[in-house]
N, C-alpha and C positions, 0 to 999 in steps of 0.2 A: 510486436507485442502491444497489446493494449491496455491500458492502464485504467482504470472507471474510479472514479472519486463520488462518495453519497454523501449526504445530510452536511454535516456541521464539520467535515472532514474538507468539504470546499471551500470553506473562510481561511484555508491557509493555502490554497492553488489558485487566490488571486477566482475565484468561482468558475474554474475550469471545472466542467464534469467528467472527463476523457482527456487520455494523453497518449498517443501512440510512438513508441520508442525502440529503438535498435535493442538486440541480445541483450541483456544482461543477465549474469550467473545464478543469482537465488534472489530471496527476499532481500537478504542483509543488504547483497550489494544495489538493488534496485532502490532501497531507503538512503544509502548514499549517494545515490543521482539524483532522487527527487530532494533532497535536503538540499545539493550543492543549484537545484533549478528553482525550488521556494523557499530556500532558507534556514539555517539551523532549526527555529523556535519549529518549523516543520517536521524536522526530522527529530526534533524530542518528542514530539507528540506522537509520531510514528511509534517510537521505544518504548514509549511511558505504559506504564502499568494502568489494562483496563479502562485506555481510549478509543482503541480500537481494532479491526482484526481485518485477516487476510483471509479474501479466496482465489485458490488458483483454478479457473476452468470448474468450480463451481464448488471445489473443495478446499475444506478450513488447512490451514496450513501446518497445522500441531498433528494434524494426521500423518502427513508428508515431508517432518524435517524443519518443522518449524521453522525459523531466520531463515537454515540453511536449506529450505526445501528449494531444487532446482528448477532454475525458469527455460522455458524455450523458445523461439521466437514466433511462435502461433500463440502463444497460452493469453488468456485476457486474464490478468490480475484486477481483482474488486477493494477497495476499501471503502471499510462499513465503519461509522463509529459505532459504538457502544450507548446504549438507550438504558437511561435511568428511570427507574419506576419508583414512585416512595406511594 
């Protein structure tokens, strides 16, 4: 599985843009491996409301099950932050 990190989502992966990783089951549990690989404050920013979002294989993940939507070991997961506009 591959993992893609964009913009302002890389200041917490140590500025890793990709990370390719064994199975893991959905979203939920792939936020507890990269939390337990860069660190809590990582993995609240993951949770936190309105920082940022998932795609799996090119789809948002509130389509597909949200947290729980299921990973497989071809799928490229993306995270995107969230762009503020005033």
């Amino acid at each position: 599985m591959t993992i893609i990190f964009y913009g302002s989502v890389q200041e917490y992966t140590f500025k890793e843009k990709s990370l390719a990783i064994s199975y893991t089951q959905s979203i939920r549990t792939l936020i507890d491996l990269l939390g337990k690989r860069f660190g809590a404050r990582f993995r609240e920013f993951l949770l936190g409301d309105n920082n940022c979002f998932f795609l799996i294989n090119g789809k948002g993940i509130m389509t597909i099950g949200g947290l729980d939507a299921p990973l497989h070991e071809e799928d490229t997961v993306e995270i995107l932050p969230f762009v503020d506009a005033g």
